[in-house]
C-alpha positions as CSV (number, residue, x, y, z in Angstrom):
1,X,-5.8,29.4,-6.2
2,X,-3.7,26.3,-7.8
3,X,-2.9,24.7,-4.9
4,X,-4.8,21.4,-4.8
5,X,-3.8,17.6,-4.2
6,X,-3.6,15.0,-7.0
7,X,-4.6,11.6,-6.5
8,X,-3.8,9.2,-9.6
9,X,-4.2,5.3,-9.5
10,X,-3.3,3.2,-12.2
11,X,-2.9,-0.7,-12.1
12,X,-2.9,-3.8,-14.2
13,X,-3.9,-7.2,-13.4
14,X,-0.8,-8.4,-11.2
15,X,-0.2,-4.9,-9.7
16,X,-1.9,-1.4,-7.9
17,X,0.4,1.9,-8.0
18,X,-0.9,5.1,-6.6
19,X,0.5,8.7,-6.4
20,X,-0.6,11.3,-4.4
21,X,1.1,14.7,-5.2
22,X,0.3,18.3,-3.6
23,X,0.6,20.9,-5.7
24,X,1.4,23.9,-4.3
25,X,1.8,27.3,-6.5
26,X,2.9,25.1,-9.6
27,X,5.2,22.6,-7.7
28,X,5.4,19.5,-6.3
29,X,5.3,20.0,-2.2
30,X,4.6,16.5,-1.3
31,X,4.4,13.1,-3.0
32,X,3.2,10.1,-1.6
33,X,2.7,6.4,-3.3
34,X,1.5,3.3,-2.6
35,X,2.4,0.1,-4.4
36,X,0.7,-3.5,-4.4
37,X,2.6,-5.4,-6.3
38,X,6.4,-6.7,-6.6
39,X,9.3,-4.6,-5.0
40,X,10.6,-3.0,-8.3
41,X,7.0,-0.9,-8.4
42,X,8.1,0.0,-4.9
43,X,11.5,1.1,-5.7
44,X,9.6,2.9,-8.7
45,X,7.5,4.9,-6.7
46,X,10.5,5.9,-3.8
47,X,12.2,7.4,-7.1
48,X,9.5,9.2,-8.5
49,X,8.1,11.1,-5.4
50,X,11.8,11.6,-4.4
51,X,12.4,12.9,-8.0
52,X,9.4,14.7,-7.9
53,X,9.7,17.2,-4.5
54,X,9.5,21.1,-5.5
55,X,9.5,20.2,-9.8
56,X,7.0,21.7,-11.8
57,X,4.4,19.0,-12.4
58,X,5.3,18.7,-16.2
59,X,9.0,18.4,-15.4
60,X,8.5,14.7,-14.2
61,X,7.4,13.5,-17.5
62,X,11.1,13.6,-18.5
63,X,10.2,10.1,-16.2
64,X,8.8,8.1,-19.1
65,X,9.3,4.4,-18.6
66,X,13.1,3.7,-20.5
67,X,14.1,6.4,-18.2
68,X,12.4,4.9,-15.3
69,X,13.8,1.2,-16.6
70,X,17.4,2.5,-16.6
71,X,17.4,5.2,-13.3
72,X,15.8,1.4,-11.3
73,X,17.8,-1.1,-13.1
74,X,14.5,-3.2,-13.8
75,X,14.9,-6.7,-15.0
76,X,13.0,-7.5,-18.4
77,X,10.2,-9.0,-16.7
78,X,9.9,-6.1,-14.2
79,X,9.5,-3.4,-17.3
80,X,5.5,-3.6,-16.9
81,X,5.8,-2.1,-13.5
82,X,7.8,1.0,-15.3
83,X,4.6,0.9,-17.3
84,X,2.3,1.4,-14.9
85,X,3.9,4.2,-13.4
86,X,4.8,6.5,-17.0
87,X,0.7,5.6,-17.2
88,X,0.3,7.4,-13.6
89,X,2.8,10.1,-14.1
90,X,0.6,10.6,-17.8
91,X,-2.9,11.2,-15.9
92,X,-1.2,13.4,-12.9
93,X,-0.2,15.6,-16.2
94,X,-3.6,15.5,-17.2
95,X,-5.3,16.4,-13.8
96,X,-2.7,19.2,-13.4
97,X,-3.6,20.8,-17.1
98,X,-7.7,20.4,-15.6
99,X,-6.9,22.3,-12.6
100,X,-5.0,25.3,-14.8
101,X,-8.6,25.6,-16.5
């Protein structure tokens, strides 16, 4: 059975982002975030669980963080919070390769 739920936090010093993803025969059924931090890392997450709904888990990391910069039209100074979530798109990858074992 590969249906499971993915919870992924990841977070610097200024700034929480979480995503919760429920995988469901090998895609995305439902996404959730939560964000603590400026509104850019909230815009961030409404575009990748949006993004996200019925893809194949590894078809979001086309969502590295230029893409994610560009698709948000973040500011320079807002280009950490694209960070943060390619680093928590990264380990919901990671989980999702764990749970094919």
């Amino acid at each position: 059975d590969n249906n499971y739920i993915s919870l992924i936090r990841a977070q610097n010093d200024a700034c929480a982002f979480q995503l919760e993803f429920e995988i469901k025969n090998n895609k995305i059924k439902n996404a959730q975030f939560k964000a603590l931090g400026p509104p850019e890392l909230i815009a961030l997450g409404s575009y990748i669980t949006s993004h996200a709904m019925d893809q194949h888990p590894e078809d979001i990391l086309t969502l590295n963080s230029q893409k994610l910069i560009e698709r948000c039209n973040l500011p320079a100074e807002k280009f950490f919070c694209a960070l943060i979530a390619e680093d928590a798109i990264k380990q919901l990858i990671q989980d999702y390769h764990i749970h094919q074992r």
